[in-house]
PyMOL commands that place a pseudoatom at each C-alpha (Angstrom):
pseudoatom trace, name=CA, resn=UNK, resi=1, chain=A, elem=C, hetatm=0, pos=[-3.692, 16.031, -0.782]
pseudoatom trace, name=CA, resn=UNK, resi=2, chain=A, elem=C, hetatm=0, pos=[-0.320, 17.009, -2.435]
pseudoatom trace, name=CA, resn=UNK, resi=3, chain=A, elem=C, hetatm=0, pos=[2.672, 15.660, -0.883]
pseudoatom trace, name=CA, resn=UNK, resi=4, chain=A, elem=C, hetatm=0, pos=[6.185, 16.656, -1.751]
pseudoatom trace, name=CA, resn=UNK, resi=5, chain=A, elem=C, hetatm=0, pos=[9.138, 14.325, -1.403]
pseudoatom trace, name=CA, resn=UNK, resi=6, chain=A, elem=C, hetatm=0, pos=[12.671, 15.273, -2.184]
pseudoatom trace, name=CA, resn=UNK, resi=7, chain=A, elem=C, hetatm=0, pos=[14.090, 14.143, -5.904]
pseudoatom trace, name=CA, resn=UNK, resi=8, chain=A, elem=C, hetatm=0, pos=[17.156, 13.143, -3.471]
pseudoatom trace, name=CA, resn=UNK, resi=9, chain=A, elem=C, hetatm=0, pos=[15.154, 10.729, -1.642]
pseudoatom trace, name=CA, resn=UNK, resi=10, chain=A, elem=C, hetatm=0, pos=[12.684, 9.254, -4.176]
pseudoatom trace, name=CA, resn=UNK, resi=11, chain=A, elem=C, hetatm=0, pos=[14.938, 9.368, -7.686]
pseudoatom trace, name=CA, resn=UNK, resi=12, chain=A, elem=C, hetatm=0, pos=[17.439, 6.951, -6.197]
pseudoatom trace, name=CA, resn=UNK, resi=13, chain=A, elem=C, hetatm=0, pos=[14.790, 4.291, -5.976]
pseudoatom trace, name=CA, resn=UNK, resi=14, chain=A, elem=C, hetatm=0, pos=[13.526, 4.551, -9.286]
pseudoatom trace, name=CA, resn=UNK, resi=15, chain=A, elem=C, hetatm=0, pos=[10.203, 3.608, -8.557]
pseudoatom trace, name=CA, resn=UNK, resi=16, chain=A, elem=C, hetatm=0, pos=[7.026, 4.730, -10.598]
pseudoatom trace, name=CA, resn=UNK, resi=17, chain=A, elem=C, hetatm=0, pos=[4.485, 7.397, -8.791]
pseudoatom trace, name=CA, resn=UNK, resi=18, chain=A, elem=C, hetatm=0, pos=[2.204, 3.652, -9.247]
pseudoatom trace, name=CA, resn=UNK, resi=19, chain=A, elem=C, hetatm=0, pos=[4.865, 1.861, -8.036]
pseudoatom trace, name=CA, resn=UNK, resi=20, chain=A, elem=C, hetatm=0, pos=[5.777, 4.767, -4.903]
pseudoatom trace, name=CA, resn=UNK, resi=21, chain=A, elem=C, hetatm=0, pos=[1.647, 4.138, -3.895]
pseudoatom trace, name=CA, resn=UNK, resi=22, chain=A, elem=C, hetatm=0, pos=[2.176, 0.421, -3.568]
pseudoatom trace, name=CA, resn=UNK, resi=23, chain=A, elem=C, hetatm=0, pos=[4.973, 0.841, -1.322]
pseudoatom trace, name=CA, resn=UNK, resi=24, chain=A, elem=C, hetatm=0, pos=[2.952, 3.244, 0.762]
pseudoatom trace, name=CA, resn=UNK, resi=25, chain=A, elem=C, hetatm=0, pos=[0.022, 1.106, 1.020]
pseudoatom trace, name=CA, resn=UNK, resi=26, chain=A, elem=C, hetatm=0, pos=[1.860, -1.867, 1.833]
pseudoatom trace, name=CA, resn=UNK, resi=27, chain=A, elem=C, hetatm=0, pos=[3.936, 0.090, 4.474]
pseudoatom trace, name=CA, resn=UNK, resi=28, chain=A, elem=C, hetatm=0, pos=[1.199, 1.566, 6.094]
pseudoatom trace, name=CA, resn=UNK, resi=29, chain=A, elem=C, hetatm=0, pos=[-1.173, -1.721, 6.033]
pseudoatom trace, name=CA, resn=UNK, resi=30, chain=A, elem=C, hetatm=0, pos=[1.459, -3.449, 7.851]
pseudoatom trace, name=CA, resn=UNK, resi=31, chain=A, elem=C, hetatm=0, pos=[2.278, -0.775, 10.426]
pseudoatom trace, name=CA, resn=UNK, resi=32, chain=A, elem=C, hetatm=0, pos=[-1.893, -1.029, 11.407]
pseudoatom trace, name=CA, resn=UNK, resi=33, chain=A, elem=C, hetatm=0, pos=[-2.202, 2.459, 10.147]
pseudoatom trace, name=CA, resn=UNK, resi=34, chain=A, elem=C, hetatm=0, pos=[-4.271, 1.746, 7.456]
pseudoatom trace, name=CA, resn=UNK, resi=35, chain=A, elem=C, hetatm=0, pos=[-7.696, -0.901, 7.029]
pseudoatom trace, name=CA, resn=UNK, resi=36, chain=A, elem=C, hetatm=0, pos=[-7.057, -3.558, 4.342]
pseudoatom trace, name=CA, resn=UNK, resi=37, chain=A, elem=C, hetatm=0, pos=[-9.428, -1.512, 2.126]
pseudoatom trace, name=CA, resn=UNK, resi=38, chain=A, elem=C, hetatm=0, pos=[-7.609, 1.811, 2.347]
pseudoatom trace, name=CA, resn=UNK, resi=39, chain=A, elem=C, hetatm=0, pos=[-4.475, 0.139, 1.836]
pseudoatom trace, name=CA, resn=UNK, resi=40, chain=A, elem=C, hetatm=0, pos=[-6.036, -1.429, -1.795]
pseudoatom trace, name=CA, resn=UNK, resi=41, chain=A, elem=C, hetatm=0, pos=[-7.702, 1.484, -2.887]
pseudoatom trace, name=CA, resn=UNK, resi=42, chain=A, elem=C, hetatm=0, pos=[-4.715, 3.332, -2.198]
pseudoatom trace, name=CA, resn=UNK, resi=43, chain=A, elem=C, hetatm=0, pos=[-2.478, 1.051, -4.450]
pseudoatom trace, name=CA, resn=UNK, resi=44, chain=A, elem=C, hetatm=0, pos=[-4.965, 1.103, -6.989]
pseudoatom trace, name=CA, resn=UNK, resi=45, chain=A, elem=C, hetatm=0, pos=[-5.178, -2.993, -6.912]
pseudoatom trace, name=CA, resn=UNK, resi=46, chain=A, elem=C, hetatm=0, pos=[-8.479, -5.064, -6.294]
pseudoatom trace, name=CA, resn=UNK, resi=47, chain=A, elem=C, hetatm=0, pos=[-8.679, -7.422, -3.371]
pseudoatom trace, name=CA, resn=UNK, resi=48, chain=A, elem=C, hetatm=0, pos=[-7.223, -10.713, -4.603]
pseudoatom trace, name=CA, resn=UNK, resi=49, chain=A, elem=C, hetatm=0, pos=[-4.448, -9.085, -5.654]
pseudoatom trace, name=CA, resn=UNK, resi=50, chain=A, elem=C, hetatm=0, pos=[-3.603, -6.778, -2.935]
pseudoatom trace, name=CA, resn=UNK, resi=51, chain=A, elem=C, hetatm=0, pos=[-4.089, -9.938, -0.604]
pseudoatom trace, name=CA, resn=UNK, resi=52, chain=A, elem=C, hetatm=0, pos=[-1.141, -11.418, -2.672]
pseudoatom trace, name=CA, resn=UNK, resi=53, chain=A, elem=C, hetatm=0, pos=[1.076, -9.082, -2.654]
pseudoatom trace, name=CA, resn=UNK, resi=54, chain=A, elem=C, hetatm=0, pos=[0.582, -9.043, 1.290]
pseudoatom trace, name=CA, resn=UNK, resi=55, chain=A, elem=C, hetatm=0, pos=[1.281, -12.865, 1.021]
pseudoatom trace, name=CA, resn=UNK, resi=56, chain=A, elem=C, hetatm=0, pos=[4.278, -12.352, -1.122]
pseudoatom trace, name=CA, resn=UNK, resi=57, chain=A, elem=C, hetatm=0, pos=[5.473, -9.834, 0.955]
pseudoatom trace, name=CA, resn=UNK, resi=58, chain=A, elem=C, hetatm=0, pos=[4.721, -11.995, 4.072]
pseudoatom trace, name=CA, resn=UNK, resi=59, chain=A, elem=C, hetatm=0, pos=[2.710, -9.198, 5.663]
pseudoatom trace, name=CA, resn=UNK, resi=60, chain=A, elem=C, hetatm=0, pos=[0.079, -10.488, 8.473]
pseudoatom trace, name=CA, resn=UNK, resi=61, chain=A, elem=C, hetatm=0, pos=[-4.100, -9.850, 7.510]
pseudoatom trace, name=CA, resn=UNK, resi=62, chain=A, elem=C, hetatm=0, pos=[-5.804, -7.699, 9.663]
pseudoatom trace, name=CA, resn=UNK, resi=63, chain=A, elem=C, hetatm=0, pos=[-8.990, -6.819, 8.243]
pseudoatom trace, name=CA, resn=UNK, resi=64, chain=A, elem=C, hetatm=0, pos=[-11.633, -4.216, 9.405]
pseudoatom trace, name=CA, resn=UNK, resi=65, chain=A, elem=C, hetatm=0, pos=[-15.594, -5.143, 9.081]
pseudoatom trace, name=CA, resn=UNK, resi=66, chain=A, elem=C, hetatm=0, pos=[-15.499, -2.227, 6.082]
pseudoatom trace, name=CA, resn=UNK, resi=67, chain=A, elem=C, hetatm=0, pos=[-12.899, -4.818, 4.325]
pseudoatom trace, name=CA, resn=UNK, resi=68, chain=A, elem=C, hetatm=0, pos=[-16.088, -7.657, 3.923]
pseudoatom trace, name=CA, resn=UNK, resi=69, chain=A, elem=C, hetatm=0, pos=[-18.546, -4.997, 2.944]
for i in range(1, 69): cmd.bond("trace and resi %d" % i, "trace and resi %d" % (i + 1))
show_as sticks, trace
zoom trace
């Protein structure tokens, strides 16, 4: 999936595309939208350190059986 954002939004931030993913996986992990396993896939990170940005980011675990597998 292709999504387009608008340079007027996402320029002023001056994030990376890597960087943009992060933020979207942490955004949507913590809004329950996402398993803990999307959510690290999605930002490209492996487990421990996905788990510590959460922790970082003080962002409550909720994990899905698929998250232990």
């Amino acid at each position: 999936m292709k999504l387009h954002l608008p340079d007027e939004i996402i320029l002023p931030l001056k994030l990376s595309e890597d960087e943009l993913r992060v933020e979207l996986a942490v955004a949507l992990y913590a809004a329950k939208k996402i398993s803990f396993g999307q959510a690290r896939k999605l930002a490209d990170m492996d487990w421990f350190s996905f788990r510590q940005l959460l922790d970082e980011r003080e962002v409550a675990a909720h994990y899905e059986l698929e998250d232990f597998e």
